[in-house]
Each structure stands twice: as C-alpha cells, then as structure tokens.
N, C-alpha and C positions, 0 to 999 in steps of 0.2 A: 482230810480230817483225821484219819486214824493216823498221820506223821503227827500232825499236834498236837494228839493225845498221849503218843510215845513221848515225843519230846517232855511234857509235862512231867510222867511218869517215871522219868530218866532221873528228872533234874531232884524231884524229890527223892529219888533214890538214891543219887550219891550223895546229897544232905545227909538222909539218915545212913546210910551205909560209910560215912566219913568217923563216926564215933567210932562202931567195930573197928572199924580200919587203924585209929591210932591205937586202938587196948590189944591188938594180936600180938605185942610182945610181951605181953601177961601171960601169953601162953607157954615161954621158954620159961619159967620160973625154975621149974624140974630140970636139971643139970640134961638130963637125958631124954629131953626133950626135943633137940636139938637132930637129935641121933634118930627120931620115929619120922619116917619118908609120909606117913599120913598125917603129923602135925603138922609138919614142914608144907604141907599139900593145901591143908584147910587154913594156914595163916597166910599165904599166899594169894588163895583165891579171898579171901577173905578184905586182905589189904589192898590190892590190885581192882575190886569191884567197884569204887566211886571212878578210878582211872577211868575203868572201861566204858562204865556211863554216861559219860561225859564222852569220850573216842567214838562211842556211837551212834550220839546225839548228832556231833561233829561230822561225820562221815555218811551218817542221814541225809541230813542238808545240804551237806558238799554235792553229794550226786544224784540228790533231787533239782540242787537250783545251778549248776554249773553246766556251763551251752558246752562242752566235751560232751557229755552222756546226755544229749538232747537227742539224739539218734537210735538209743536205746528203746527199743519199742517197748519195756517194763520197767522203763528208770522209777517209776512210784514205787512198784511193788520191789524193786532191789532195795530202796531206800528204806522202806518199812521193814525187809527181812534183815537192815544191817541192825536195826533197834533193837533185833532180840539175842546183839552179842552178849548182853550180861548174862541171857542164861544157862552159858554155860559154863561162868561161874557160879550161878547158884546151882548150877546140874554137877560139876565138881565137888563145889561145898556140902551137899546132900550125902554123897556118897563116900567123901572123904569121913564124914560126921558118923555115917551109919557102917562105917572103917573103923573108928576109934570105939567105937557102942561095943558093937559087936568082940572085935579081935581085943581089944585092949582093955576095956571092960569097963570105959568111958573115961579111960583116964588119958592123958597128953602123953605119956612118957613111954 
C-alpha cells in the first residue's frame, strides 16, 4: 500500500516539479551566474528532480515486481526506500537555497 501511495506522490511531483525544471535557465540571466558553484548546484537539482521521479517510481517497481529480487527477503522495503531518491534533491536544494541566502545575500550571482 505505502509503494502505491509513493508512486502517486512521485507522479504528481514531477508534474509539478516539471515547470521549475524548464524556468532554471532564468537563473543564468546574470552573466556570473554561471561562475557561482551553489547556482550551478540548485539549478541542477532543481531540473534533474521530475528525471529522478519518475527513475524511482521505475526502479520501485522494477524490484518489487521482477522474480530476480524474489529472493530478497526485504524486496518491499528496498522498493519503498528506492521512492525516497528525490529527497535528496530536495535535501540538496534546501541547502544549496540556504547557500545562496546566507553567503550571497539571496542573489544568483
């Protein structure tokens, strides 16, 4: 039950997470923007996060329902712990975010 409810929550997140994802070249607008290792960080995880959603929905399933990892005596509980690989793009994005806050003074550049 808790794969079906990941899954759900997966699909609606790279839905919405597909809009950020095209506007993160908004963020290069400032010449030397390009040049800050923390923009370059949080546009990254930013655009790569509907990918990963969908790769973990995928690879959920794959080694929940594939007779390979039938032997696995926690294949559920592997398949559930692969659904939480977006967050650590959102655990990047956090701290890339509170990267630019802090050191840069919330600006891109």
């Amino acid at each position: 039950m808790v794969l079906f409810i990941a899954t759900v929550l997966l699909i609606v997140g790279a839905i919405a997470g597909f809009m950020p994802a095209i506007m993160t070249p908004m963020m290069f607008d400032d010449p030397r923007a390009i040049e800050s290792p923390a923009t370059v960080t949080l546009a990254l995880s930013i655009a790569t996060f509907p990918i990963v959603c969908l790769v973990a929905v995928l690879l959920s399933w794959l080694v929940f329902l594939l007779p390979v990892f039938a032997n696995l005596p926690y294949r559920y509980v592997l398949a559930c712990r692969l659904t939480a690989l977006p967050l650590i793009n959102l655990a990047i994005a956090a701290v890339t975010l509170a990267w630019i806050s802090y050191f840069n003074g919330g600006s891109f550049s």
